[in-house]
Steps between C-alpha positions, in 0.01 A plus 500: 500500500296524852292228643322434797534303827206452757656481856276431813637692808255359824153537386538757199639448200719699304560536108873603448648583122832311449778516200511240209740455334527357103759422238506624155377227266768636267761529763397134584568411109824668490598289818431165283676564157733746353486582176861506310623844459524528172139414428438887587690615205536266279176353221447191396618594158780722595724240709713276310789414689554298833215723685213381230492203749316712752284661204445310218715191438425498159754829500790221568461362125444845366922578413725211492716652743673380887416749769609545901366745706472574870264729677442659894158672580497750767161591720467877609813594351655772740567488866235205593576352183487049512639268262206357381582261192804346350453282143734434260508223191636400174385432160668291229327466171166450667617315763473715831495427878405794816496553810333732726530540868244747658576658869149556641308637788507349867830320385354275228743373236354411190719333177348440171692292206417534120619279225409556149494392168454660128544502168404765218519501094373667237363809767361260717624382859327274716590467914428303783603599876501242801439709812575334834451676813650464882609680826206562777327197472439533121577205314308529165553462073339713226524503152517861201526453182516785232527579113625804343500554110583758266183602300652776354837706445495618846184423651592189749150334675530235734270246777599430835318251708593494841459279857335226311451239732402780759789384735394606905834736574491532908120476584417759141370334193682619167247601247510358127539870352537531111707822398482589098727773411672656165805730482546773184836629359446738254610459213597921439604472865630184560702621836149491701304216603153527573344217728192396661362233715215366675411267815203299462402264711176225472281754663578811362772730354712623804751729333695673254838603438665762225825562423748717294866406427802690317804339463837726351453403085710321334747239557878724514451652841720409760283539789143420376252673706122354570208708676153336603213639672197293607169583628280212640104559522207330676209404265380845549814618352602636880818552483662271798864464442805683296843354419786687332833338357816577370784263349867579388638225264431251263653157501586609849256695630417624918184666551250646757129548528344693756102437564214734697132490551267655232529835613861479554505641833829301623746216352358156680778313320815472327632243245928483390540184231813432316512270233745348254396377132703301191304425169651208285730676222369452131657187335756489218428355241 
């Protein structure tokens, strides 16, 4: 950006272009709140273990099931490449509790906590999140809550209503943004999962997000395998970010997702999770 300066040198004076400088707004944003890594490739109707807290809570209730998992996300992965985000959280039954700590530009240190609570029967599960923010200054709560529910064999929808309260994170209002979204297995297929998802806030729709999942069929192999692509879109379906994943494992599972830009020109990040489940074993009767 060039502006101007007027300079008087004895009687004449003298118009002289300087530099300006600017931030990105977005850069700016990004400086304010992280978002959790696994909201790039997970859906609101696709988590249901301890990571549904940062997606859709309603996911805790979804499988009566306990869940640990830990996770480190890397900036620029290479040479120049930052740790960026470390989170990690448990869910028991419903019952689930997260942390996040965020290592930002100019040496800000942000830390979010998440506690959550659901409860599902009969296809339906119901979730609230308490979000509390801090590090930098910030010192602000918000408030998600979410429903999934099984409308068909296979075909999951759910409602996620997020930063109610609008909480003021480090100078950056949250927005109250409403995300619908549905995942399909089919049922001649029922290895893949088809998902999508959209962003809207109270002024207009800001995104979309689609995704496809295959995980190894079947329950007798050792080392189950999971794949998941996801593209996110503006609202004029531009493409503006890709994230790919793969997991070894079931009840024990480690995994990695690696995201880019819409073109996928270079990997801007990189995500390694590991994560330990138990469901309750059937009673005797």
């Amino acid at each position: 950006m060039v502006g101007w300066a007027v300079k008087r040198l004895g009687g004449l004076f003298t118009l002289t272009a300087i530099a300006l400088t600017a931030q990105p707004p977005n850069r700016l944003a990004a400086q304010q709140v992280a978002p959790n890594s696994a909201s790039s490739y997970l859906f609101p109707t696709s988590a249901a273990d301890a990571r549904a807290i940062w997606v859709n809570p309603a996911g805790l209730g979804m499988q009566r099931e306990a869940s640990i998992y830990a996770e480190l996300g890397v900036g620029e992965p290479g040479a120049k490449g930052r740790l960026r985000q470390i989170n990690a959280g448990f869910n028991s039954r419903g019952l689930s509790f997260a942390f996040q700590r965020d290592i930002l530009d100019a040496g800000v240190r942000a830390t979010t906590y998440r506690l959550g609570l659901a409860g599902g029967a009969g296809g339906l599960a119901a979730g609230f999140a308490i979000a509390h923010y801090g590090g930098g200054g910030a010192r602000a709560t918000g408030w998600d809550i979410g429903v999934n529910y099984v409308a068909l064999p296979g075909l999951t929808v759910g409602f996620v209503a997020t930063n109610l309260g609008q909480p003021i994170v480090r100078g950056l209002r949250q927005p109250l943004t409403f995300v619908p979204g549905a995942t399909w297995r089919p049922s001649p297929a029922p290895a893949f999962a088809l998902s999508v998802a959209a962003r809207i806030t109270t002024d207009s729709v800001a995104s979309y997000a689609f995704g496809l999942g295959w995980r190894t069929p079947g329950a007798s192999s050792r080392r189950p395998v999971e794949i998941i692509a996801r593209i996110d879109t503006d609202r004029g379906l531009r493409r503006g970010a890709f994230a790919l994943g793969l997991s070894i494992g079931g009840e024990n599972r480690v995994g990695a997702v690696a995201t880019s830009p819409g073109d996928v020109s270079h990997i801007d990040g990189l995500s390694l999770y590991g994560m330990v489940t138990r469901e309750p074993a059937p009673r005797r009767r």
